[in-house]
Backbone as CSV, one residue per row, in Angstrom:
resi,resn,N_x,N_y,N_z,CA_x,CA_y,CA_z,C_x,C_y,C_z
1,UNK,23.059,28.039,-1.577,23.455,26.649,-1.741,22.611,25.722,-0.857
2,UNK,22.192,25.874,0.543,21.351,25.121,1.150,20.211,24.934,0.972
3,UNK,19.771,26.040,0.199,18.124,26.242,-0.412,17.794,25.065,-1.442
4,UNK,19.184,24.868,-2.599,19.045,23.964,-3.241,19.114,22.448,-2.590
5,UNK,19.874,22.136,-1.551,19.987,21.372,-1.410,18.851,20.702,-0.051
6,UNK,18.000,21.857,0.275,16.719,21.413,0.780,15.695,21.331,-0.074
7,UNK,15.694,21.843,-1.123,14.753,21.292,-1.996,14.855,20.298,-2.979
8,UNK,16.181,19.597,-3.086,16.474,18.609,-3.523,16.251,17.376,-2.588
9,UNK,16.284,17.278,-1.539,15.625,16.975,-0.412,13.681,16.538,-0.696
10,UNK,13.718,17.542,-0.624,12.250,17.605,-0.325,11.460,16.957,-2.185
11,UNK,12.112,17.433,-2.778,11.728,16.504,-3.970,12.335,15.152,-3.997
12,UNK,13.255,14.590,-3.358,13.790,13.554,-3.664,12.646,12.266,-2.445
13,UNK,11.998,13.005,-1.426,11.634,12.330,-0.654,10.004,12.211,-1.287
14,UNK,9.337,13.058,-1.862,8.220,12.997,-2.617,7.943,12.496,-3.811
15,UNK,9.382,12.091,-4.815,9.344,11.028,-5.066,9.122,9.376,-4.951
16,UNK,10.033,9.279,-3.638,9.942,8.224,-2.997,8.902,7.486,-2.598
17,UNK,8.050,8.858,-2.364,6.856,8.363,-1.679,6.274,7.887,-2.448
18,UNK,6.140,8.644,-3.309,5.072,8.401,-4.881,5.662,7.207,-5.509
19,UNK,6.559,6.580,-4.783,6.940,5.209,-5.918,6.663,3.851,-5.528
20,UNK,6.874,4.289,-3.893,6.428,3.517,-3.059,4.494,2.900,-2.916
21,UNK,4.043,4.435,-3.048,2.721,4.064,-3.280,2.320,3.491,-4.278
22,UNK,2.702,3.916,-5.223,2.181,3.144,-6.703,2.768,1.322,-6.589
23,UNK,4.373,0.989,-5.732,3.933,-0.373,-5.848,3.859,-0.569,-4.808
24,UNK,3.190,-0.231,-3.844,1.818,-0.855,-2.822,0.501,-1.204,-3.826
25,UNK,0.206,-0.064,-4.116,-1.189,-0.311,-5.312,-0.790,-1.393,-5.999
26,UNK,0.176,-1.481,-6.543,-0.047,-2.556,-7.670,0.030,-4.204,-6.923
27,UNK,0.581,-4.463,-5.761,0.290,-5.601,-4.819,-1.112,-5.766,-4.775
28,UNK,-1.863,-5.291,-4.251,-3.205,-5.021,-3.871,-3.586,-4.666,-2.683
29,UNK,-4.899,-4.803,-2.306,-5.169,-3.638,-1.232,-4.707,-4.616,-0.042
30,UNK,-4.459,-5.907,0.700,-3.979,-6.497,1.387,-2.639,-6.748,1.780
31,UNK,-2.093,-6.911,0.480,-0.574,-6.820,0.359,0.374,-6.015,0.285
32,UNK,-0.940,-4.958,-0.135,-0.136,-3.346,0.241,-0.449,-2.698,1.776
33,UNK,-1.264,-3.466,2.559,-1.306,-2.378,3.606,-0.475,-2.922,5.306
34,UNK,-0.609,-2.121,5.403,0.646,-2.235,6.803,0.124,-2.983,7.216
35,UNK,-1.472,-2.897,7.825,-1.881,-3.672,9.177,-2.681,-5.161,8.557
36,UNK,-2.000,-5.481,7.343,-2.096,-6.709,6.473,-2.306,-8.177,7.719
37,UNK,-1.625,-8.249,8.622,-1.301,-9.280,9.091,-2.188,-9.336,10.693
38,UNK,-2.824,-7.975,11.009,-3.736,-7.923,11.915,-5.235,-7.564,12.215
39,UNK,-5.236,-7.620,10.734,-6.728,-6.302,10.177,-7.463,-7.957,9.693
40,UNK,-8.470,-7.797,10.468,-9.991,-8.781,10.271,-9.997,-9.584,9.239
41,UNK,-10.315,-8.164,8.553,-10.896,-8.460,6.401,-9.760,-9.539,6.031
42,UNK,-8.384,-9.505,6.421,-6.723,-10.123,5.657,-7.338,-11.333,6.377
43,UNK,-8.044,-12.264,7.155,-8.026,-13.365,7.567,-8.817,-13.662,6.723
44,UNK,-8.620,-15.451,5.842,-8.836,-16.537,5.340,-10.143,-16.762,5.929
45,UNK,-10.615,-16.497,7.199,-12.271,-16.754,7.363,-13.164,-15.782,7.484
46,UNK,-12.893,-14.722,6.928,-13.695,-13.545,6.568,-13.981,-13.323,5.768
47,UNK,-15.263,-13.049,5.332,-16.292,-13.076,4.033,-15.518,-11.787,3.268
48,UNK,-14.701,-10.779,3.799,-14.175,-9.710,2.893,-13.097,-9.856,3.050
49,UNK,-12.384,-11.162,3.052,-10.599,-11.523,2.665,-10.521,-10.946,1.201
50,UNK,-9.368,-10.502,1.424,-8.612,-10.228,0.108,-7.990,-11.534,-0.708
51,UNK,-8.042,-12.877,-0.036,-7.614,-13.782,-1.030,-8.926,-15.121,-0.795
52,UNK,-10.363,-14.708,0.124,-11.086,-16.147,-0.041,-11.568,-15.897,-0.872
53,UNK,-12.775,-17.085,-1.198,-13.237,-17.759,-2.240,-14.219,-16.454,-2.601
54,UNK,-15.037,-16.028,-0.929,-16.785,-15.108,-1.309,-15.791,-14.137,-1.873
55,UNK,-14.637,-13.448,-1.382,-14.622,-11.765,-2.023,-14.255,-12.145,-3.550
56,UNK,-13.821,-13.220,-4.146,-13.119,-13.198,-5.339,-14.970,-13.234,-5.822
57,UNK,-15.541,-13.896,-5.758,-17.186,-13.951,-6.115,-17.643,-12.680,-6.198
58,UNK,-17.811,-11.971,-5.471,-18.386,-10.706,-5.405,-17.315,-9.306,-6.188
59,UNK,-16.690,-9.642,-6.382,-15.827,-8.539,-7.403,-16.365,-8.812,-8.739
């Protein structure tokens, strides 16, 4: 009985994960990542922002 209910466990949390990641991905790579609010590139005056003017140009 505990066998099942550690592997119900362990699938229920590898789900999670996997659902979680997919909507991080679908935010985008800024809005999905943790260090969004302290990481260089996420600032408005950096040529590889995820929301200025140059990176939308260069994609």
């Amino acid at each position: 009985m505990i066998n099942v209910i550690i592997i119900a466990l362990v699938f229920g949390y590898s789900g999670w994960m996997i659902y979680r990641h997919v909507q991080k991905g679908k935010q985008g790579a800024c809005a999905g990542c943790d260090k969004g609010k302290t990481c260089a590139a996420a600032s408005l005056d950096s040529p590889f922002s995820c929301g200025g003017e140059s990176a939308k140009g260069k994609h």
